[in-house]
C-alpha positions as CSV (number, residue, x, y, z in Angstrom):
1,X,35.5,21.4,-21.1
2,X,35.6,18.3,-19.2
3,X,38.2,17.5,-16.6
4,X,39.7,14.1,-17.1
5,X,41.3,12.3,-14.3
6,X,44.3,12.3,-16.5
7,X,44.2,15.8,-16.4
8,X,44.4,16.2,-12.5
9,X,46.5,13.5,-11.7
10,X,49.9,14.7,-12.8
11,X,49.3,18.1,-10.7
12,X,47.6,16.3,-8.0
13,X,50.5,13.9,-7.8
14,X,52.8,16.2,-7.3
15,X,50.8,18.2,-4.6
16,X,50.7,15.3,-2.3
17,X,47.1,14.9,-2.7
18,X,45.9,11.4,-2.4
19,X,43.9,9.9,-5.2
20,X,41.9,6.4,-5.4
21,X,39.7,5.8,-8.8
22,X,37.0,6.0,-7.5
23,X,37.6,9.8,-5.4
24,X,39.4,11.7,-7.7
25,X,39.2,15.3,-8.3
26,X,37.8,15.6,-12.0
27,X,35.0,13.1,-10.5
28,X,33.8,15.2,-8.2
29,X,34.2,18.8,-10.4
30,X,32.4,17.1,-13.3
31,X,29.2,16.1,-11.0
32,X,26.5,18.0,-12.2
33,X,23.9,17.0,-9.7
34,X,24.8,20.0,-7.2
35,X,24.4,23.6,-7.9
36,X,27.7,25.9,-8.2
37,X,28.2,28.7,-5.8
38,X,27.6,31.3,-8.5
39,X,24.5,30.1,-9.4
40,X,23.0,29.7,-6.1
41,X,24.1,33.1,-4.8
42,X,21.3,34.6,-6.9
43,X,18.7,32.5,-6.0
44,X,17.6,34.1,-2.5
45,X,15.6,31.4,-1.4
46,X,18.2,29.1,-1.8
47,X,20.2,30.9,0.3
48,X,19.3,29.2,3.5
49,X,19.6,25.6,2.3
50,X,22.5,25.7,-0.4
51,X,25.1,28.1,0.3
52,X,27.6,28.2,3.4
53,X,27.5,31.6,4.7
54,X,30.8,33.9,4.6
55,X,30.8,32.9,8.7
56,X,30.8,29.9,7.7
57,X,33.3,29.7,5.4
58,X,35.6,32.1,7.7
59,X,35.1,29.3,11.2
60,X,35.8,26.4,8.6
61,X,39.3,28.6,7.5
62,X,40.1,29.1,11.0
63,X,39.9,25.3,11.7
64,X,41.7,24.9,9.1
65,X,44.5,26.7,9.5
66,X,44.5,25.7,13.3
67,X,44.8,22.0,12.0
68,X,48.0,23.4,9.6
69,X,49.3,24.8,12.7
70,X,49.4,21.7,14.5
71,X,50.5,19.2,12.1
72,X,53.3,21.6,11.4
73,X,54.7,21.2,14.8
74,X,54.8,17.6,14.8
75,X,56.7,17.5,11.4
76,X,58.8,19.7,13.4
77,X,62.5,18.7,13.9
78,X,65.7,19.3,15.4
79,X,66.8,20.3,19.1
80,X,63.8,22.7,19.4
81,X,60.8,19.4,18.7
82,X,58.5,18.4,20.6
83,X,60.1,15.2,20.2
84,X,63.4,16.4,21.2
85,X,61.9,17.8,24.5
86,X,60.3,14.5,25.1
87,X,63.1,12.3,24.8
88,X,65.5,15.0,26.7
89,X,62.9,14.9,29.5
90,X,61.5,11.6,29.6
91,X,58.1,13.1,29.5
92,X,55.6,13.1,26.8
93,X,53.0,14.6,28.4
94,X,53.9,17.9,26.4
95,X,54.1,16.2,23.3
96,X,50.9,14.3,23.8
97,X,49.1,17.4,24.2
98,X,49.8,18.6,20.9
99,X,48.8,14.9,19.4
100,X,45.5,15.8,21.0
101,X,44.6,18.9,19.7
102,X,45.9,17.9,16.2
103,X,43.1,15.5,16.4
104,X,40.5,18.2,17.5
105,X,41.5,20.7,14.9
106,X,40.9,17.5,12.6
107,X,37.5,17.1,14.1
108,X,36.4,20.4,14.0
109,X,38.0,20.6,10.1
110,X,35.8,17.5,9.4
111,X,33.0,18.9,11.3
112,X,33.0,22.0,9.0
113,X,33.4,20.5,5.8
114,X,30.5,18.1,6.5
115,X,28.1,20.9,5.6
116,X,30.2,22.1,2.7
117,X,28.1,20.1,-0.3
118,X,30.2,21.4,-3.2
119,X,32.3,19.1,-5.5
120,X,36.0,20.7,-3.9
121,X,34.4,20.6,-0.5
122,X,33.7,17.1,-0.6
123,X,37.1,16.4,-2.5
124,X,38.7,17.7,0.9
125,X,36.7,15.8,3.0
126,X,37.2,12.2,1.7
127,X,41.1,13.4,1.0
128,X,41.1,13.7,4.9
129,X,39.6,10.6,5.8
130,X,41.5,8.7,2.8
131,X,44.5,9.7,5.0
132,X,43.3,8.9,8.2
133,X,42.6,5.6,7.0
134,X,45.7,4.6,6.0
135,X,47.0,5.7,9.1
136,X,44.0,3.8,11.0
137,X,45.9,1.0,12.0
138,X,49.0,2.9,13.3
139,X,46.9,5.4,15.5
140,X,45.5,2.4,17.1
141,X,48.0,1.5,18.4
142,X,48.4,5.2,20.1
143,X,44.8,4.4,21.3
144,X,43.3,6.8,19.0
145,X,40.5,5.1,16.7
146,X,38.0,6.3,14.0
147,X,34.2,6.1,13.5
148,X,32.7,5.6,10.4
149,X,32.4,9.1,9.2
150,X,36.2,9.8,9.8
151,X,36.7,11.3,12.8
152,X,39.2,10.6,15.8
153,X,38.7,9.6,19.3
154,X,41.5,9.4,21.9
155,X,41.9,7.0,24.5
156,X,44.0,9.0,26.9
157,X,45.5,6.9,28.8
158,X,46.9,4.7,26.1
159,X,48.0,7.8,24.3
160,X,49.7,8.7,26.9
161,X,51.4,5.5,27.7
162,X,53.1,5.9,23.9
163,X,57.1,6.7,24.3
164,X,58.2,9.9,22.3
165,X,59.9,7.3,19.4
166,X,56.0,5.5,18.8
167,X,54.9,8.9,18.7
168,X,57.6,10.3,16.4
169,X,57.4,7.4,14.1
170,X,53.3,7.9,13.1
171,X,53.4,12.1,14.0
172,X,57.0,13.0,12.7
173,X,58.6,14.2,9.7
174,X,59.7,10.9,8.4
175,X,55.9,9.6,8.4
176,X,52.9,10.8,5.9
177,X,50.4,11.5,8.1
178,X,50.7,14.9,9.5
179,X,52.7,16.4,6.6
180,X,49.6,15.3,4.4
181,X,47.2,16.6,6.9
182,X,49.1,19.9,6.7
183,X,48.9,20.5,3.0
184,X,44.8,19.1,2.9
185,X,44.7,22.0,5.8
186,X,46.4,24.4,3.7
187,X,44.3,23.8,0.5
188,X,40.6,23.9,3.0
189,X,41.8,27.1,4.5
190,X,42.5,28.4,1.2
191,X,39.5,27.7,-0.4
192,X,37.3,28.9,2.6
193,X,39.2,32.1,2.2
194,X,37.9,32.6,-1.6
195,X,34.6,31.6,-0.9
196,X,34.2,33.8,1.7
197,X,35.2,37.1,-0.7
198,X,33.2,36.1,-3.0
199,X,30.0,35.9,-1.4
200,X,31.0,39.5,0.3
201,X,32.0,40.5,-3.8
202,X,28.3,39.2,-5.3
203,X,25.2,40.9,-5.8
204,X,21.7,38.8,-6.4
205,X,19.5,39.9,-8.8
206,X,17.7,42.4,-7.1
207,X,21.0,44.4,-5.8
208,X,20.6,43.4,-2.7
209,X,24.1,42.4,-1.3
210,X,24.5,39.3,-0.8
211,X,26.6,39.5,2.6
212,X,23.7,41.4,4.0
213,X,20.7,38.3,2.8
214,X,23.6,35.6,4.6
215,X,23.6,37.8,7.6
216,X,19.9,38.1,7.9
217,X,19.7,34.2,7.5
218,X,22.4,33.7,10.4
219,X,20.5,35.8,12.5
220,X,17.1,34.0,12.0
221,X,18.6,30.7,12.9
């Protein structure tokens, strides 16, 4: 059966998950140009070029979930915030810290999907960017810009010149940016998670398990 846009969109909608016509979902799970993970897995000489190894997959879940664990704390609110701190204190030093490794984790998330060729992994990656770039404008202003293939750099020393409230208003609760980034993380980490027990679950053709042909690969290169 074919998924239709109109299909995905209600669910999707209601997940948070950004759409545009052109980068929807049921686009990129109806591609047929790339082979699925099934069929690949008993192709050995595939292996090498077509199929993310169960390493793989488990560095791209940790990144993931390190990138959930960030943008969770700086949708954080209440007495115990960062923000709170901040303001209490006067000093955002703290708070600027976790800004920066929200943006690594988001690198290293990127970095990770980037070799990730099947249709959900590059549904993730363009839902990441998509977000950044509404954001693009507002993080510029934090001194943190964006290079054409999505991912962050900070200029420090404007970050750091940005009050807890300019912060709070593009990194907090009440803004879209970090809460979306947190349920793209979710969804990535979650994902890597499956794919990675079911390359440990299949067997190719000849019996050979298929963990042990990825492991031989990782260890040649």
């Amino acid at each position: 059966m074919r998924i239709t846009s109109g299909m995905m969109s209600e669910a999707d909608q209601k997940a948070g998950m950004p759409l545009t016509g052109s980068q929807s979902l049921a686009g990129y799970l109806n591609e047929d140009s790339s082979k699925t993970l099934a069929a690949t897995l008993g192709d050995k000489s595939s292996l090498g070029t077509n199929v993310l190894s169960k390493g793989k997959y488990e560095k791209m879940k940790d990144a993931a979930e390190r990138l959930e664990q960030y943008a969770d704390a700086l949708t954080s609110t209440g007495s115990g915030s960062v923000y709170e701190k901040a303001k209490e204190s006067g000093d955002s030093s703290e708070l600027c810290d976790e800004v920066e490794k929200l943006v690594s984790a988001y690198n290293e998330t990127l970095d990770k999907l980037s070799s990730d060729m099947s249709a959900m992994g590059r549904f993730y990656m363009s839902s990441f960017k998509e977000v950044a770039a509404e954001n693009k404008n507002a993080l510029k202003n934090l001194g943190i810009s964006m290079d054409k293939n999505g991912r962050m750099s900070v200029d420090r020393e404007k970050l750091r010149g940005a009050d807890a409230e300019q912060l709070e208003r593009v990194f907090g609760g009440s803004g879209t940016l970090s809460s979306r980034l947190n349920l793209i993380a979710g969804k990535v980490a979650d994902n890597a998670q499956a794919n990675s027990k079911s390359i440990s679950s299949r067997y190719n053709a000849a019996g050979s398990s298929v963990d042990t042909l990825l492991s031989s690969y990782d260890t040649k290169r």
